[in-house]
SEMAR-17460 format. One record per residue (C-alpha): residue number from 1; x, z, y. Coordinates in steps of 0.25 Angstrom, whole numbers, plus 5000, padded with zeros to 4 digits. Layout:
<site><num>NUM</num><east>X</east><up>Z</up><north>Y</north></site>
...
This chain:
<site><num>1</num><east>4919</east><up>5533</up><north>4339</north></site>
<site><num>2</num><east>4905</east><up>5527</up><north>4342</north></site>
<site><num>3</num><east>4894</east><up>5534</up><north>4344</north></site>
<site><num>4</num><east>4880</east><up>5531</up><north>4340</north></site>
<site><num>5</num><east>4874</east><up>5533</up><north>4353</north></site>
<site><num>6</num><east>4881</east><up>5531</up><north>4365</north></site>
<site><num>7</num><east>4885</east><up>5544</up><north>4374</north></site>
<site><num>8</num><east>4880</east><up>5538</up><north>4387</north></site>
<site><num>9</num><east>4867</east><up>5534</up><north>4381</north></site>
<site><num>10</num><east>4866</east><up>5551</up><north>4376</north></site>
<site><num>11</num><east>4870</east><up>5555</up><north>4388</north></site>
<site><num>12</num><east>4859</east><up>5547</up><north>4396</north></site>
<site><num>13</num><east>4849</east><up>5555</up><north>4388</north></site>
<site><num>14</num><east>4853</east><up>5570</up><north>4390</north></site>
<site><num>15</num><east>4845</east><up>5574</up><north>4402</north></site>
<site><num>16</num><east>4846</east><up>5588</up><north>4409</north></site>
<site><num>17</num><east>4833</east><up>5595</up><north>4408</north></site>
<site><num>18</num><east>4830</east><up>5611</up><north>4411</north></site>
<site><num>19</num><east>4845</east><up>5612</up><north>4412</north></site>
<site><num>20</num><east>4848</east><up>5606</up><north>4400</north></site>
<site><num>21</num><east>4854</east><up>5592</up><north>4395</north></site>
<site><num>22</num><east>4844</east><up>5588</up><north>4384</north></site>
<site><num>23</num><east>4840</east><up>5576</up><north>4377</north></site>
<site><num>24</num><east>4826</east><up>5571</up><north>4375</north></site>
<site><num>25</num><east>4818</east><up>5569</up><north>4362</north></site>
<site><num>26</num><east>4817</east><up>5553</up><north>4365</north></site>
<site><num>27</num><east>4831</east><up>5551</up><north>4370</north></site>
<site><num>28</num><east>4837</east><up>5559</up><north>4357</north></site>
<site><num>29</num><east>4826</east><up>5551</up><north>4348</north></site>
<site><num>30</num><east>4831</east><up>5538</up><north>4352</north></site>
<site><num>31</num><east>4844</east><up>5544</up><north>4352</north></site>
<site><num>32</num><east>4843</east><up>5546</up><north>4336</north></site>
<site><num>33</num><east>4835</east><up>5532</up><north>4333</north></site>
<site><num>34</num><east>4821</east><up>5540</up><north>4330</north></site>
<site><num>35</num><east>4807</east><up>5542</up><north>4337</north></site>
<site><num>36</num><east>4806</east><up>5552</up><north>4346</north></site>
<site><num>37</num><east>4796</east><up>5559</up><north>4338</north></site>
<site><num>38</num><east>4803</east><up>5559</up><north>4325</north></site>
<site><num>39</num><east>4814</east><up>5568</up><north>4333</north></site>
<site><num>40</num><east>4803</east><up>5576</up><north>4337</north></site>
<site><num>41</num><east>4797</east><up>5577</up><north>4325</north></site>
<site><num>42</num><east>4808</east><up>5580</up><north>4318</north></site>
<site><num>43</num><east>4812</east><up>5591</up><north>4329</north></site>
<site><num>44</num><east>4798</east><up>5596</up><north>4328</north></site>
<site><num>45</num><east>4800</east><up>5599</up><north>4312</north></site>
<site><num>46</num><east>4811</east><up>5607</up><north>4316</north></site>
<site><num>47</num><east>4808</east><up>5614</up><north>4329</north></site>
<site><num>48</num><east>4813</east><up>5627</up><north>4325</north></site>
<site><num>49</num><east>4828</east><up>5620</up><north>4328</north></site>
<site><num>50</num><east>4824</east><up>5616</up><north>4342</north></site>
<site><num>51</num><east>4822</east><up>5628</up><north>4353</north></site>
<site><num>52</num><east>4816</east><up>5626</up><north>4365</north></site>
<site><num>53</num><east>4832</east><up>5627</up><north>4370</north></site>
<site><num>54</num><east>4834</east><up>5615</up><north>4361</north></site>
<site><num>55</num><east>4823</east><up>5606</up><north>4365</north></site>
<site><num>56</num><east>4809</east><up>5607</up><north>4376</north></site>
<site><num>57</num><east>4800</east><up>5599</up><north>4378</north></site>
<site><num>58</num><east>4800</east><up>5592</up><north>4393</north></site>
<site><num>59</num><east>4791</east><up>5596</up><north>4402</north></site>
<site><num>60</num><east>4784</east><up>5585</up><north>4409</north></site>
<site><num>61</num><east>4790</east><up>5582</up><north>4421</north></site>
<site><num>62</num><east>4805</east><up>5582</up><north>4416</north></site>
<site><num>63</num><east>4800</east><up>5572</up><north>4407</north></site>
<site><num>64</num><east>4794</east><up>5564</up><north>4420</north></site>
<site><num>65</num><east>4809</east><up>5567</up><north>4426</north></site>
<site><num>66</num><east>4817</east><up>5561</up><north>4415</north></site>
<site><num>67</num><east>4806</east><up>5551</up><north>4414</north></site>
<site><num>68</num><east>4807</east><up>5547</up><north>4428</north></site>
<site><num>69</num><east>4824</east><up>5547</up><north>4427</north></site>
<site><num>70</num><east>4825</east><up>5539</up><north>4416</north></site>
<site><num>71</num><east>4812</east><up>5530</up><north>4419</north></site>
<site><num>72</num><east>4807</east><up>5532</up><north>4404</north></site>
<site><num>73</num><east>4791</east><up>5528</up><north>4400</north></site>
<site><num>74</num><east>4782</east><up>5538</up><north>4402</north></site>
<site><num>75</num><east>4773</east><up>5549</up><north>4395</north></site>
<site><num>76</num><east>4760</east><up>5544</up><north>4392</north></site>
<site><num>77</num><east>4761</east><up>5529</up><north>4390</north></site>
<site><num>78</num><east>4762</east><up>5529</up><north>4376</north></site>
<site><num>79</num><east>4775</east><up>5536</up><north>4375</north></site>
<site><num>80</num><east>4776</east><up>5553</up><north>4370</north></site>
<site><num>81</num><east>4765</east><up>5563</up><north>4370</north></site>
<site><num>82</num><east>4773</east><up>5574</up><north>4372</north></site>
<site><num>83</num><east>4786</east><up>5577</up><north>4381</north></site>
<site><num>84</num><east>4799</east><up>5576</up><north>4376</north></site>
<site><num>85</num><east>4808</east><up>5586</up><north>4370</north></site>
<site><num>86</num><east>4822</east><up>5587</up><north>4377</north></site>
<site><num>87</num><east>4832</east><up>5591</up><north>4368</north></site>
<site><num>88</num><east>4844</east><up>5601</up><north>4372</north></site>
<site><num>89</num><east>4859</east><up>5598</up><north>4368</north></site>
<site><num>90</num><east>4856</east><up>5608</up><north>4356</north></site>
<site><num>91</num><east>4842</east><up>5602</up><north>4353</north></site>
<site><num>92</num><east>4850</east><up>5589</up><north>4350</north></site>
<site><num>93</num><east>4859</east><up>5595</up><north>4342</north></site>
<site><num>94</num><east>4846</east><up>5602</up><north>4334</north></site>
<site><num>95</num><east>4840</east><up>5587</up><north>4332</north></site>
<site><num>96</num><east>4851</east><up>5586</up><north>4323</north></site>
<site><num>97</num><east>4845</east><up>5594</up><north>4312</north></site>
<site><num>98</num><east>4833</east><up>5588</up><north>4313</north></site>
<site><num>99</num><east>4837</east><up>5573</up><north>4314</north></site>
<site><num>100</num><east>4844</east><up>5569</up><north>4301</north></site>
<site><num>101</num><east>4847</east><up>5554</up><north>4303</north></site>
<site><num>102</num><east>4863</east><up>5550</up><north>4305</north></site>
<site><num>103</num><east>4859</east><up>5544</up><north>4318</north></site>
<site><num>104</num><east>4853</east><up>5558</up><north>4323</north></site>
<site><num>105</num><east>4866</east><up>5565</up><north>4319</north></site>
<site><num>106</num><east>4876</east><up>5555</up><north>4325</north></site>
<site><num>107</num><east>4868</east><up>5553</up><north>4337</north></site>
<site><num>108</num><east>4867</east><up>5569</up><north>4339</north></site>
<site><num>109</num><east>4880</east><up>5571</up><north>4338</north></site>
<site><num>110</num><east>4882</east><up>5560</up><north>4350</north></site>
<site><num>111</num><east>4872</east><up>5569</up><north>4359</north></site>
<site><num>112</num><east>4879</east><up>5580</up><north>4355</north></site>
<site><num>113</num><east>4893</east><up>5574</up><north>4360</north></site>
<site><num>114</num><east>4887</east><up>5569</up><north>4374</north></site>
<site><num>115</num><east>4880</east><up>5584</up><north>4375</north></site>
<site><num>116</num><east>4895</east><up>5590</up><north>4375</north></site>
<site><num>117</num><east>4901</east><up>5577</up><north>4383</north></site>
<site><num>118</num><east>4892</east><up>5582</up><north>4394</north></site>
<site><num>119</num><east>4895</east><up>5597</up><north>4393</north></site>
<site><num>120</num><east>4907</east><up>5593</up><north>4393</north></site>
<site><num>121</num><east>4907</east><up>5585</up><north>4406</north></site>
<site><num>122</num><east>4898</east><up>5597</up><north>4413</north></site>
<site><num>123</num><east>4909</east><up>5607</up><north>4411</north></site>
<site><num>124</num><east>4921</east><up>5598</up><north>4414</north></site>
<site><num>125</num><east>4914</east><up>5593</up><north>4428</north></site>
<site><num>126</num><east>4909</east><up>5610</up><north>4430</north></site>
<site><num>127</num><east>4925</east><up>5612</up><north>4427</north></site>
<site><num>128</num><east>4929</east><up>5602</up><north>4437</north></site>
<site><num>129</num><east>4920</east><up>5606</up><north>4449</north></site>
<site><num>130</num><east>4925</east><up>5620</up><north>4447</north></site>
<site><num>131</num><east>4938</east><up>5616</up><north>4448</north></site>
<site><num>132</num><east>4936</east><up>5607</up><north>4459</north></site>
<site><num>133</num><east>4931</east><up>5619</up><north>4467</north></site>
<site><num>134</num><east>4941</east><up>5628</up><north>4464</north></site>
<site><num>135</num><east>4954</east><up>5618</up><north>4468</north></site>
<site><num>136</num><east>4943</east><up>5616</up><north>4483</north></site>
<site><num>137</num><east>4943</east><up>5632</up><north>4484</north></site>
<site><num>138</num><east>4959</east><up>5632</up><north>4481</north></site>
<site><num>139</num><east>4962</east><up>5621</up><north>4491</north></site>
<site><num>140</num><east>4958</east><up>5619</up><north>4506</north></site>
<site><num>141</num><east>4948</east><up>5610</up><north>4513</north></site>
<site><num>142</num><east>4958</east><up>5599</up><north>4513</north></site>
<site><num>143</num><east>4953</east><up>5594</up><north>4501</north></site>
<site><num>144</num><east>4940</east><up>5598</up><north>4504</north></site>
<site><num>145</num><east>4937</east><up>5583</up><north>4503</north></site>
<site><num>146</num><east>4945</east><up>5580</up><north>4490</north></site>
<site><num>147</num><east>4936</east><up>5588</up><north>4484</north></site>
<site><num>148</num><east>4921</east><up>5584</up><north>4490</north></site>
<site><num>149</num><east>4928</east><up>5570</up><north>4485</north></site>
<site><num>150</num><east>4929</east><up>5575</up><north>4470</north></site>
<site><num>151</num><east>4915</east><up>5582</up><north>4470</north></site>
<site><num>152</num><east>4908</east><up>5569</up><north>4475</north></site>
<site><num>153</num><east>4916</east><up>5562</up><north>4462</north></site>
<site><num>154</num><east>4910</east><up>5572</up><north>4452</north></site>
<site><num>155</num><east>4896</east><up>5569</up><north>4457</north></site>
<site><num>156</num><east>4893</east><up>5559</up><north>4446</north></site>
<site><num>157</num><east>4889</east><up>5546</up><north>4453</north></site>
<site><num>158</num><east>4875</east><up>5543</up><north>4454</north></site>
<site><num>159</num><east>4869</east><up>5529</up><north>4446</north></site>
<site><num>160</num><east>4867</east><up>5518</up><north>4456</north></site>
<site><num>161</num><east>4854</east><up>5515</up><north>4456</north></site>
<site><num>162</num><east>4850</east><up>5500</up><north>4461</north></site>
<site><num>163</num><east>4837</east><up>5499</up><north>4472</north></site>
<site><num>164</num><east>4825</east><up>5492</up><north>4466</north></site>
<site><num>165</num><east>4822</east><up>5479</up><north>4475</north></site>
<site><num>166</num><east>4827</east><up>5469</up><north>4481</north></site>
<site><num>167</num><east>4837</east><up>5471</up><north>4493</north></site>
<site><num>168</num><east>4838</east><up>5462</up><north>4504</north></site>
<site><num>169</num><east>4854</east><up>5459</up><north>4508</north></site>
């Protein structure tokens, strides 16, 4: 089955924010193919659906970290007036009701699936750590190295990052 958006591209826009994965109002608008401010707009009709545990508004400088991590434009040069609203998994699923196009419904139902993928993956890495310490605590120091070697390959690998310049052989 194809999906309309792909996974990858959903999972490269849920950040994690005050202990929360959550989206942001322009990733999610560009996500459903309208303006950011007609997803406003339409949330702002129905505020009464989104809580402050469904969707805040950032504060100024997690807006300058995600800014800086993901070398967006910046505020003030002709872009938004206002912060952006970050959107929790069950703030997604709210958008729902407001948004009626059949591209707003296929692609929530995609953000929906990633949301539980990684829950998913969470609980299952969680569940293999806790197994991983109980088999060191059960067996000796002999495999005391067996087991640093499996920790160190369920450190996800870090994105090689290539040097700015030129570099003299």
């Amino acid at each position: 089955m194809d999906s309309i958006v792909p996974i990858e591209m959903i999972k490269r826009k849920i950040y994690f924010i005050r202990g929360q994965k959550v989206m942001s109002d322009s990733d999610l608008a560009e996500l459903y193919g309208v303006p950011t401010k007609t997803l406003i707009q339409a949330v702002k009709r129905n505020i009464k659906r989104f809580p402050a545990d469904f969707m805040f508004p950032l504060k100024n400088q997690e807006v300058i970290n995600l800014r800086s991590q993901f070398v967006t434009s910046s505020l003030g040069h002709g872009g938004r007036r206002y912060l952006p609203y970050a959107f929790t998994e069950q703030g997604v699923a709210m958008l729902s009701s407001v948004l009626n196009s059949e591209r707003a419904v296929k692609v929530n139902i995609e953000i929906m699936r990633t949301f539980v993928k990684l829950r998913q993956m969470l609980a299952s890495n969680t569940q293999l750590a806790r197994k991983l310490e109980a088999l060191e605590k059960k067996y000796d120091a002999q495999f005391k190295l067996v087991f640093d070697t499996i920790r160190q390959l369920m450190i996800p690998p870090e994105p090689n990052r290539r040097g700015i310049g030129f570099m003299a052989k």
